[in-house]
The first five atom37 places (N, CA, C, CB, O) and aatype in JSON, in Angstrom:
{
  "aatype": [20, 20, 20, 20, 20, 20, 20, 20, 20, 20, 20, 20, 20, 20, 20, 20, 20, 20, 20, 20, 20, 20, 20, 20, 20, 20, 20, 20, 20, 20, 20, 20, 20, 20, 20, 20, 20, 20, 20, 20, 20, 20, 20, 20, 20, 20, 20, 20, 20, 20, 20, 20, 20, 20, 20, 20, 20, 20, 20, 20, 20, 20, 20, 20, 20, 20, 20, 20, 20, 20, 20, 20, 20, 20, 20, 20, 20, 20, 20, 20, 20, 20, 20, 20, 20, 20, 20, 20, 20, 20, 20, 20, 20, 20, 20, 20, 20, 20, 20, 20, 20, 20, 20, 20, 20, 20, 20, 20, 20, 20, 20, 20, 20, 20],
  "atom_mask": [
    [1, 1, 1, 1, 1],
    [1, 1, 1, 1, 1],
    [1, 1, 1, 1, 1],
    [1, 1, 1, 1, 1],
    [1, 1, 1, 1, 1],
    [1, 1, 1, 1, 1],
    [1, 1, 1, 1, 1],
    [1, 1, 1, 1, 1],
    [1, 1, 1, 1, 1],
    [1, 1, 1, 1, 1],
    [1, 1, 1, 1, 1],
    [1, 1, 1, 1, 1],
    [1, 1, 1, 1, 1],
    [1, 1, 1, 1, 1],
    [1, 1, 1, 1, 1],
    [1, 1, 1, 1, 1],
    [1, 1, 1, 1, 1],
    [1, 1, 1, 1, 1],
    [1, 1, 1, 1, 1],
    [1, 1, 1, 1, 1],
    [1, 1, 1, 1, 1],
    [1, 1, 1, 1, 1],
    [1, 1, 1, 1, 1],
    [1, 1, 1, 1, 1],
    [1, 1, 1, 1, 1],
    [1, 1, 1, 1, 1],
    [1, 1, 1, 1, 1],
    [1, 1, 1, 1, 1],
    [1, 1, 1, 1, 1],
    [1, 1, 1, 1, 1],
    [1, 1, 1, 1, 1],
    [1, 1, 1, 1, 1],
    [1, 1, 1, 1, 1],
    [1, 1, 1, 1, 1],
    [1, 1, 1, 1, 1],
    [1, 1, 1, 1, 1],
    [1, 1, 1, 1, 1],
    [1, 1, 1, 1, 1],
    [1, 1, 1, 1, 1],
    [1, 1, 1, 1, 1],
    [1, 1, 1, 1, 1],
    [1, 1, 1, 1, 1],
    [1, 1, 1, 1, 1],
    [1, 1, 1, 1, 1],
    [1, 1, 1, 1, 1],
    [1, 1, 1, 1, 1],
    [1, 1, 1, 1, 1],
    [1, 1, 1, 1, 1],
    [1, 1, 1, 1, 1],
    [1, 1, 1, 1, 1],
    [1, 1, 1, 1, 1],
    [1, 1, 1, 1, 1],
    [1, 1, 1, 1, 1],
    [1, 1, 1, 1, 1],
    [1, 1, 1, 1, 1],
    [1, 1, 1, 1, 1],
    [1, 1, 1, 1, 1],
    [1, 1, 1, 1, 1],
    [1, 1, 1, 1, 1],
    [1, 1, 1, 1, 1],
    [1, 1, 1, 1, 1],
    [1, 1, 1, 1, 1],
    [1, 1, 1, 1, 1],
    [1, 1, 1, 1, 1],
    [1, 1, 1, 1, 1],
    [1, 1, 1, 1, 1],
    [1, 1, 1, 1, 1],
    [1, 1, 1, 1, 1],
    [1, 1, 1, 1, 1],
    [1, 1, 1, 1, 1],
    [1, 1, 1, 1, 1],
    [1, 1, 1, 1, 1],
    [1, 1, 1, 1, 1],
    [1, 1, 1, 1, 1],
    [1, 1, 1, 1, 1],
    [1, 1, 1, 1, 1],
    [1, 1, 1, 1, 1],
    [1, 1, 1, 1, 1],
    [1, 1, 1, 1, 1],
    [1, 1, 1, 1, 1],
    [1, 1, 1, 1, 1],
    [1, 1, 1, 1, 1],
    [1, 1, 1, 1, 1],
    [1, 1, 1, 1, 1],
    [1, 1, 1, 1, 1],
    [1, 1, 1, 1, 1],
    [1, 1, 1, 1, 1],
    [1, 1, 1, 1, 1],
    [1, 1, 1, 1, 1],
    [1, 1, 1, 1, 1],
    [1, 1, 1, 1, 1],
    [1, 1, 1, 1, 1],
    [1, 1, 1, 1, 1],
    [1, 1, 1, 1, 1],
    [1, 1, 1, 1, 1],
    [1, 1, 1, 1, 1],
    [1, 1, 1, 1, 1],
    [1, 1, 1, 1, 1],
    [1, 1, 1, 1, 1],
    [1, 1, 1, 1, 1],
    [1, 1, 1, 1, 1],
    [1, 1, 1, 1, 1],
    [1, 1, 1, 1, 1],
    [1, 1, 1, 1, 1],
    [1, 1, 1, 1, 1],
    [1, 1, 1, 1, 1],
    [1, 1, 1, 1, 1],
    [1, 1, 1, 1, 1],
    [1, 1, 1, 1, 1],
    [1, 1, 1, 1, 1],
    [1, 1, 1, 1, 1],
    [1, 1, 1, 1, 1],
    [1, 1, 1, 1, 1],
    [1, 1, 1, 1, 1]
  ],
  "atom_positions": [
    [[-8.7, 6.33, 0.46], [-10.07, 6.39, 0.91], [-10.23, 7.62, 1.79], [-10.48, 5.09, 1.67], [-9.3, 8.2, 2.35]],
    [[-11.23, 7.89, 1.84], [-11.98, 9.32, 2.74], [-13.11, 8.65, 3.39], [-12.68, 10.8, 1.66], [-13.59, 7.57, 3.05]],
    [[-13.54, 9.46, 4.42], [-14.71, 9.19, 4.7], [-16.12, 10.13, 3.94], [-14.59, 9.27, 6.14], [-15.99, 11.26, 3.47]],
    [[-17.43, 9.32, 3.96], [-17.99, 10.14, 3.46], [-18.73, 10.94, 4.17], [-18.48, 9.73, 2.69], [-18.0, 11.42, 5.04]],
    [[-20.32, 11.54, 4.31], [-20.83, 12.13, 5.27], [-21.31, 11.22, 6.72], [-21.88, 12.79, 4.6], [-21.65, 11.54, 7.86]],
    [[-21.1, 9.7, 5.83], [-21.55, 8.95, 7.24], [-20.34, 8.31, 7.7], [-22.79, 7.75, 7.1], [-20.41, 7.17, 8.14]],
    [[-19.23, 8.9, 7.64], [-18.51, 8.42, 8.47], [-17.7, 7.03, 7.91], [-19.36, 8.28, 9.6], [-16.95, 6.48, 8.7]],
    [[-17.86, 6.5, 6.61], [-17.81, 5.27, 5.9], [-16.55, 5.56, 5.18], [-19.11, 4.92, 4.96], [-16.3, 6.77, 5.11]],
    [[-15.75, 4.84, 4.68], [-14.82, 5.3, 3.99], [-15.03, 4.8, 2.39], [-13.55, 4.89, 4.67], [-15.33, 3.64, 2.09]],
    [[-14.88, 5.52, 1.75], [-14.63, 5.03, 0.43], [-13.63, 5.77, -0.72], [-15.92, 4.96, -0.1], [-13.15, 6.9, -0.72]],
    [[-13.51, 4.6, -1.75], [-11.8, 4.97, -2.32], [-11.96, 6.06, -3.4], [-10.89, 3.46, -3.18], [-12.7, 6.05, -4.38]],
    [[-10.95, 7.14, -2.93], [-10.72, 7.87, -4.17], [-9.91, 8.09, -5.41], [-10.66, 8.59, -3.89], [-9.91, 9.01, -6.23]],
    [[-9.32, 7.12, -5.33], [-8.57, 6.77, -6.71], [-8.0, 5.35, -6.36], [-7.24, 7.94, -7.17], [-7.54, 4.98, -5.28]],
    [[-8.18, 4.48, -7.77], [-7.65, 3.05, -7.77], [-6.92, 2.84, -9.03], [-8.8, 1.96, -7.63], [-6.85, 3.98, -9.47]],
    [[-6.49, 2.28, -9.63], [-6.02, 1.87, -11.05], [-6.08, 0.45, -10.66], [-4.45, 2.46, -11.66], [-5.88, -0.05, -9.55]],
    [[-6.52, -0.31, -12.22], [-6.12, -1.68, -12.58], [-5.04, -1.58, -13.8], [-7.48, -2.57, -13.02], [-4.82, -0.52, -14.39]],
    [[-4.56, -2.5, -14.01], [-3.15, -2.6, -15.09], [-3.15, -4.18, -15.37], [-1.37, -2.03, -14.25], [-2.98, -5.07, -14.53]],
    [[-3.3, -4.26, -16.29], [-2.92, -5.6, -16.83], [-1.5, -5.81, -17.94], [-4.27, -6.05, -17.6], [-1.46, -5.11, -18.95]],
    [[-0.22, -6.93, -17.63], [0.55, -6.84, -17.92], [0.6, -8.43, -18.64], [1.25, -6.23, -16.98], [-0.25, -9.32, -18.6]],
    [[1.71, -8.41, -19.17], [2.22, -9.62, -19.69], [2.89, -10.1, -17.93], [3.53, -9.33, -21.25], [3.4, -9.21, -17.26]],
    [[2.84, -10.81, -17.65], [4.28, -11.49, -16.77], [5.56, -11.42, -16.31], [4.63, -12.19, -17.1], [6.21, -12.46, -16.33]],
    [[6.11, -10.37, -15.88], [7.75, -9.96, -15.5], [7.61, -9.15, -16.42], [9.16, -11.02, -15.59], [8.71, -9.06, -16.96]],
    [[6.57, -8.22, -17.15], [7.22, -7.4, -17.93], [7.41, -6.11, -16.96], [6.45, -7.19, -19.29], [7.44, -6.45, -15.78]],
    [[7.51, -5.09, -17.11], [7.69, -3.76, -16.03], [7.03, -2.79, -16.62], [9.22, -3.17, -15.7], [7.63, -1.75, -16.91]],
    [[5.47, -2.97, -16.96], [4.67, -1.93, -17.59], [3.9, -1.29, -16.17], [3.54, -2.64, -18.89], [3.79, -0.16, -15.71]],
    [[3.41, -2.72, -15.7], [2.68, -2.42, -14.54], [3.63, -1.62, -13.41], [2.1, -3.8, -13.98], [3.1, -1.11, -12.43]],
    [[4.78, -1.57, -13.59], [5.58, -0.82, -12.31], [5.7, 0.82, -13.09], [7.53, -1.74, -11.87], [5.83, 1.88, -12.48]],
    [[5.65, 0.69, -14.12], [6.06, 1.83, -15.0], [4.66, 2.57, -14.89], [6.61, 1.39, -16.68], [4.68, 3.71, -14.43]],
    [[3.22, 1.94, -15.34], [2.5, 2.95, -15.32], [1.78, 2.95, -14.01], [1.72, 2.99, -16.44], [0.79, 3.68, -14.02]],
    [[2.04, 2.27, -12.79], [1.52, 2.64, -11.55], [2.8, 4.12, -11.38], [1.56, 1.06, -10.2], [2.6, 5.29, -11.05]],
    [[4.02, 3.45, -11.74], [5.09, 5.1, -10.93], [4.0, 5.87, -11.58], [7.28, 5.72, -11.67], [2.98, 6.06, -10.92]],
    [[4.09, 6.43, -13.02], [3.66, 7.55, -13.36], [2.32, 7.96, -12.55], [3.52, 7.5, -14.77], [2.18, 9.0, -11.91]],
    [[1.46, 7.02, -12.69], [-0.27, 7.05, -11.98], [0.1, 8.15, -11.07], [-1.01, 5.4, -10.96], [-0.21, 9.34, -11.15]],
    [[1.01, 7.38, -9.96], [0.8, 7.86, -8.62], [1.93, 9.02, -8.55], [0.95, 6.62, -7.45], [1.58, 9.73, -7.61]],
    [[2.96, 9.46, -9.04], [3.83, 10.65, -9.84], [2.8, 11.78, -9.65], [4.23, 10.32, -11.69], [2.82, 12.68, -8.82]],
    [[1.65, 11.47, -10.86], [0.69, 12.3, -11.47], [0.04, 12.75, -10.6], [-0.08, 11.81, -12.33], [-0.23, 13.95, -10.56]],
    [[-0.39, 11.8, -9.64], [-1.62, 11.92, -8.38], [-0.9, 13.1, -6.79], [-1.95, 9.67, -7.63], [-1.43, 13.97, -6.1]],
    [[0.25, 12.58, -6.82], [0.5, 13.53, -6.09], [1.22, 14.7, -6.61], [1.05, 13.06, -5.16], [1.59, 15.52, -5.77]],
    [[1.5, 14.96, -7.95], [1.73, 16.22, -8.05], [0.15, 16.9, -8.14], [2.75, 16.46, -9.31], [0.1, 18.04, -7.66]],
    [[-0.57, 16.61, -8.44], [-1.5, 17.32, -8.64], [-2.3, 16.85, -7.12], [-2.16, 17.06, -10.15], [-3.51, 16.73, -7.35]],
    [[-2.01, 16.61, -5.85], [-2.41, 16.96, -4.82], [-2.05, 17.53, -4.1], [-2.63, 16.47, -4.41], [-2.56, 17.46, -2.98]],
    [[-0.68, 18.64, -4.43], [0.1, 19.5, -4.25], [0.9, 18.96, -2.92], [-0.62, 20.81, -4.22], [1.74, 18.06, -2.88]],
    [[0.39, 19.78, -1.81], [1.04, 19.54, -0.02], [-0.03, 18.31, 0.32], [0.73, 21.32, 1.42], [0.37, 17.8, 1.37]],
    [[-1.18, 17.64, -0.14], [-1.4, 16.87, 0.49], [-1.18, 15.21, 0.18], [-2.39, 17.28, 0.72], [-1.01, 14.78, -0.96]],
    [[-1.21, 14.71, 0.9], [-0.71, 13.39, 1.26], [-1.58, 12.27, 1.97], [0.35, 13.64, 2.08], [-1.86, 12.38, 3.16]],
    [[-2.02, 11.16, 1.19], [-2.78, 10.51, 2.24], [-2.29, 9.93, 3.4], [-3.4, 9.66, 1.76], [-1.09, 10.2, 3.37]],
    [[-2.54, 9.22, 4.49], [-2.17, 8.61, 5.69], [-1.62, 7.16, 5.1], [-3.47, 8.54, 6.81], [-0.48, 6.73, 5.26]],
    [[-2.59, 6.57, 4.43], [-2.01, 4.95, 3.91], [-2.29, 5.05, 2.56], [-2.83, 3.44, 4.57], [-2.96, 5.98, 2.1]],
    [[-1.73, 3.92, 1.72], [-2.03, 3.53, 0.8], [-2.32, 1.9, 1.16], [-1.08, 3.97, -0.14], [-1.68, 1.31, 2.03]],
    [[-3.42, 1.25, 0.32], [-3.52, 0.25, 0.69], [-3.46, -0.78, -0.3], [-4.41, 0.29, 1.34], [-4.28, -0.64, -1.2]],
    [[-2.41, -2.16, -0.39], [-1.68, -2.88, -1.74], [-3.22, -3.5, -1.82], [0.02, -4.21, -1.55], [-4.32, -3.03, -1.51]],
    [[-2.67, -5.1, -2.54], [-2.59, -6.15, -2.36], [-1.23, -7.11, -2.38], [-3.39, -6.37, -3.02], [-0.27, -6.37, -2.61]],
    [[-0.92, -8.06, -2.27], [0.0, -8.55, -1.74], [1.4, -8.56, -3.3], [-0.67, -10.1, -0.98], [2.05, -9.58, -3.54]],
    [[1.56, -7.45, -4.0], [1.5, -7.32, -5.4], [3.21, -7.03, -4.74], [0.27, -6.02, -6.41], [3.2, -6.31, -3.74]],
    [[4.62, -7.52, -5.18], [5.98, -6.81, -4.8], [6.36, -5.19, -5.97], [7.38, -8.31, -5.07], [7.08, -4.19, -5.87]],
    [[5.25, -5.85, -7.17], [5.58, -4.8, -8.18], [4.49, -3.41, -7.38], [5.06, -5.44, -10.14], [4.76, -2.22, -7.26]],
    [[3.89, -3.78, -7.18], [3.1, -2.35, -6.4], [3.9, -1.59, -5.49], [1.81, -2.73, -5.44], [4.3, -0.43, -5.62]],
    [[4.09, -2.43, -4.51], [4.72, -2.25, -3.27], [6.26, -1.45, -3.51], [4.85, -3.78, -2.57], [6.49, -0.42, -2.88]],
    [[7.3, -2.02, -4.47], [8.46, -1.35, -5.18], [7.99, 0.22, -5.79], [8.96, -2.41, -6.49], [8.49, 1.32, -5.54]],
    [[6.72, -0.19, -6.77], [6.51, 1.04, -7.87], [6.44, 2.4, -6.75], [4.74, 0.82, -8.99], [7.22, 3.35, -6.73]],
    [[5.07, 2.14, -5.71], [4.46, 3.25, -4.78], [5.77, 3.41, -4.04], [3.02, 2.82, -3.76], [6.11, 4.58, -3.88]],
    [[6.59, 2.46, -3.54], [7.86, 2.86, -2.68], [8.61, 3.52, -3.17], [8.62, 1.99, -2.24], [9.3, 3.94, -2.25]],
    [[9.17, 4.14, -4.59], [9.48, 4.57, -5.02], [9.33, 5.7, -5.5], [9.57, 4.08, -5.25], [10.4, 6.31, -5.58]],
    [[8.11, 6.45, -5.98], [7.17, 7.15, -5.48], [7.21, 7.96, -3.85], [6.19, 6.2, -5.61], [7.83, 9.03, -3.8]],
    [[6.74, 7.57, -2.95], [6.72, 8.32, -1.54], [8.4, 8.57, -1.3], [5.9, 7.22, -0.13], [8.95, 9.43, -0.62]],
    [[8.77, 7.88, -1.83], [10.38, 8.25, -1.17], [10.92, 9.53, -1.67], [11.6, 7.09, -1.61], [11.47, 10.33, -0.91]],
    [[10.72, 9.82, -3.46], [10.43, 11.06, -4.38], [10.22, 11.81, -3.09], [9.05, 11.04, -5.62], [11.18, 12.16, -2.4]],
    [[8.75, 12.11, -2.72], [7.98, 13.12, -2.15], [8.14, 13.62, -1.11], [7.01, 12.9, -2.07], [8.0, 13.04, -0.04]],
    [[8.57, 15.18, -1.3], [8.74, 15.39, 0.36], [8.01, 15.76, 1.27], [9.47, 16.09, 0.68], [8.31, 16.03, 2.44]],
    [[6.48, 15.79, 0.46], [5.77, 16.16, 1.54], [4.98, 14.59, 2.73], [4.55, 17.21, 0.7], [3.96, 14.55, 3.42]],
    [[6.05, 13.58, 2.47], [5.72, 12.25, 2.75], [7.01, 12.18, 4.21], [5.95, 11.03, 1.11], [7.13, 11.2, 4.95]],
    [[7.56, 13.03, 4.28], [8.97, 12.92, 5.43], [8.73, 14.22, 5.69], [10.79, 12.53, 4.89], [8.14, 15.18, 5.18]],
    [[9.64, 13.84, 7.07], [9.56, 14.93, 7.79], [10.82, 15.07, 7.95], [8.79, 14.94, 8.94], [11.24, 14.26, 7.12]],
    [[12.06, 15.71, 8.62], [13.1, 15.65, 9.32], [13.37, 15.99, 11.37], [13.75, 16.57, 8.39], [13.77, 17.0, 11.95]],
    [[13.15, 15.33, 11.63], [13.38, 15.38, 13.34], [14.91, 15.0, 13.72], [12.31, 14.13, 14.2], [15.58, 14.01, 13.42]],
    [[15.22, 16.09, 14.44], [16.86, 15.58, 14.76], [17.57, 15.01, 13.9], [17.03, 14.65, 15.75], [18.04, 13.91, 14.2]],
    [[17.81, 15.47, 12.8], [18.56, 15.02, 11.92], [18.17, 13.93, 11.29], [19.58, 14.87, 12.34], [19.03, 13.63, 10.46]],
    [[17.45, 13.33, 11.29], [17.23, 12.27, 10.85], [15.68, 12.21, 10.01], [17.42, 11.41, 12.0], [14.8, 12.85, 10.57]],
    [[15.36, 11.65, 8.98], [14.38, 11.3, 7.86], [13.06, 10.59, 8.51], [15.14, 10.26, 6.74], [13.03, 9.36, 8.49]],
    [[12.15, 11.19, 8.97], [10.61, 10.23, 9.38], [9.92, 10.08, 8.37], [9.5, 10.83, 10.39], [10.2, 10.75, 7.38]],
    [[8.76, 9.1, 8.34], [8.1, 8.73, 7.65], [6.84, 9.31, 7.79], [8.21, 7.64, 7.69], [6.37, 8.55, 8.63]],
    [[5.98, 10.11, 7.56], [4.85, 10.9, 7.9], [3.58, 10.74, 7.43], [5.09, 12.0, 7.66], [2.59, 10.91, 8.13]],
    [[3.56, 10.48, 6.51], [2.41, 9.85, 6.01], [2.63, 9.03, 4.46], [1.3, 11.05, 5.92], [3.77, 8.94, 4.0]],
    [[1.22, 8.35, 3.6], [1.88, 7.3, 2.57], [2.64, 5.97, 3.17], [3.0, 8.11, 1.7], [3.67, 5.4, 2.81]],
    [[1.78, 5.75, 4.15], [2.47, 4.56, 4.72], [1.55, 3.14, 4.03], [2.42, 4.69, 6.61], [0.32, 3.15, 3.95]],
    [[2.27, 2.15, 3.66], [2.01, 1.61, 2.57], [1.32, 0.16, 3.33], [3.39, 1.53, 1.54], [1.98, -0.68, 3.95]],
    [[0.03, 0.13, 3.13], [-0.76, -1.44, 4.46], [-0.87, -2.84, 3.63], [-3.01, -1.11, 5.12], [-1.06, -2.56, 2.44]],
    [[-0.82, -3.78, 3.78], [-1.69, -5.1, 2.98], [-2.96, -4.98, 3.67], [-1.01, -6.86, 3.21], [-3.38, -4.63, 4.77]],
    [[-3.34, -5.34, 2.78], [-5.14, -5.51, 3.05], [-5.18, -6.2, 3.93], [-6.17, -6.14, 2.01], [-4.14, -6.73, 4.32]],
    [[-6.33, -6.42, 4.52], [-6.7, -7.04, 5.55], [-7.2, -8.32, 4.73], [-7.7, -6.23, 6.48], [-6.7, -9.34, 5.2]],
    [[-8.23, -8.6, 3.38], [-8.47, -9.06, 2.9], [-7.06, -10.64, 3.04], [-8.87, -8.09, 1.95], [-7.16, -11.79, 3.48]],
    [[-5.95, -9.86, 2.41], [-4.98, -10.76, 1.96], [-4.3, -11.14, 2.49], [-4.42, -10.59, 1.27], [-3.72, -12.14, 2.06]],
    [[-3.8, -10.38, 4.2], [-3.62, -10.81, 5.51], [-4.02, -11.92, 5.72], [-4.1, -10.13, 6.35], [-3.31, -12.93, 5.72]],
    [[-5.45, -11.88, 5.97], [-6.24, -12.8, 7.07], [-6.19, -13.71, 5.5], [-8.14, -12.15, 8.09], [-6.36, -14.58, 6.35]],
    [[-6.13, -14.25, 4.33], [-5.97, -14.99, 3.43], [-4.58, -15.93, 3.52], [-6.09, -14.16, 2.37], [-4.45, -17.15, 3.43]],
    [[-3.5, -14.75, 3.74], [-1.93, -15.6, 3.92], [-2.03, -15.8, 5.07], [-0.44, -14.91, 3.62], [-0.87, -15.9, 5.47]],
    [[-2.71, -15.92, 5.91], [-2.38, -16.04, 7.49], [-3.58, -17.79, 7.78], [-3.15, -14.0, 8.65], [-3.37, -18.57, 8.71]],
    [[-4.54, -17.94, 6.89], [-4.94, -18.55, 6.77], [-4.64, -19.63, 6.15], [-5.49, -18.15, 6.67], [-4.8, -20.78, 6.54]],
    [[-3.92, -19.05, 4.63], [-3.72, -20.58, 3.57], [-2.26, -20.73, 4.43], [-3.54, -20.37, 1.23], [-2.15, -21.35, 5.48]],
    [[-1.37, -20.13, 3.83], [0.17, -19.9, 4.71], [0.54, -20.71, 5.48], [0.32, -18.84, 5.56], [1.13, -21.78, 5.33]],
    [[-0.03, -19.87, 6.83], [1.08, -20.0, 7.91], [0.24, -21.36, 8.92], [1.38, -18.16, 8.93], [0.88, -22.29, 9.41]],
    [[-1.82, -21.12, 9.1], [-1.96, -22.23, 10.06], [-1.69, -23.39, 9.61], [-3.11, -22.34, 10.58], [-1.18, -24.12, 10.46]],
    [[-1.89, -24.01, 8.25], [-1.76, -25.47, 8.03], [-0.17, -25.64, 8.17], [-2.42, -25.99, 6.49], [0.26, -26.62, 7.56]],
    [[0.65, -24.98, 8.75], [2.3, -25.07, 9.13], [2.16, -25.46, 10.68], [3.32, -23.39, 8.89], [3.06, -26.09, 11.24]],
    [[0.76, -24.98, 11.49], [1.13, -24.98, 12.79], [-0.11, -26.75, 13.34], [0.65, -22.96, 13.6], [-1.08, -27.19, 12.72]],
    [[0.41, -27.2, 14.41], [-0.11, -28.2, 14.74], [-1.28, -28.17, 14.79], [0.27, -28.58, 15.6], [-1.39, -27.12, 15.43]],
    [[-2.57, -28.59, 14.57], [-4.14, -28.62, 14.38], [-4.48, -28.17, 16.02], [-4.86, -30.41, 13.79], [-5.38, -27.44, 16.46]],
    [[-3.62, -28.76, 16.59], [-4.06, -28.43, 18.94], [-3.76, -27.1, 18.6], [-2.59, -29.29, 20.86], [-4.65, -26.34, 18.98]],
    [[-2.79, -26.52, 18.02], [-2.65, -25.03, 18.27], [-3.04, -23.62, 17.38], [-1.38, -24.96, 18.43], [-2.68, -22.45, 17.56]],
    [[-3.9, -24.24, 16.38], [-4.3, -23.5, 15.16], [-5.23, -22.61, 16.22], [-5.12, -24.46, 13.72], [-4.77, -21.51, 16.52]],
    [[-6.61, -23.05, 16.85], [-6.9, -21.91, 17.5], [-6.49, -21.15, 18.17], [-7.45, -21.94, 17.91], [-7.13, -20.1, 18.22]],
    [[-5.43, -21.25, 18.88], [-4.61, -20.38, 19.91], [-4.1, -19.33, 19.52], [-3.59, -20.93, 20.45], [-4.26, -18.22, 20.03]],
    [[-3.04, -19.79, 17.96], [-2.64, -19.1, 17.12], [-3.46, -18.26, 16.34], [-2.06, -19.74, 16.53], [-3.11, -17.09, 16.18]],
    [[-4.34, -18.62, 15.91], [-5.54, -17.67, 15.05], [-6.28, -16.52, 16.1], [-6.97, -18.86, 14.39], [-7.15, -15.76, 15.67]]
  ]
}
């Protein structure tokens, strides 16, 4: 996402993929997608990418930024992470945090916790 002239953000590239079930199309043609997307955004790099709660996403794009070096930095010897940092939605957060975790916690302490 970018912002636009008002300050709003909206997305500049998404893909949908529909797969059979455990097959590895969807990991195969998100790598390439996003392969494609940052070679052809040369040195730049977004700040986040943002899932849904998907492990095949999360693997494919991780795999991906790790490729890229304009995604690390090196400080003191050692490998940083600089941008392409990979978020769950907020959407699917506040969803697993909801179905999940409160009906685990005692009903006296669900508001405290929330």
């Amino acid at each position: 996402m970018a912002p636009n002239s008002h300050e709003v953000g909206i997305p500049l590239w998404y893909m949908m993929c529909k797969t059979k079930s455990g097959s590895r199309h969807e990991k195969i043609a998100l790598h390439m997608a996003l392969k494609f997307m940052f070679d052809k955004m040369d040195n730049v790099c977004p700040n986040a990418i943002v899932i849904d709660k998907s492990w095949t996403k999360y693997n494919a794009i991780r795999n991906v930024i790790t490729e890229d070096p304009c995604c690390w930095q090196i400080t003191n010897g050692e490998m940083k992470q600089i941008s392409c940092k990979i978020l769950l939605c907020w959407f699917h957060v506040k969803n697993a945090w909801v179905d999940d975790l409160l009906p685990k916690v005692n009903a006296s302490e669900r508001n405290q916790l929330y």
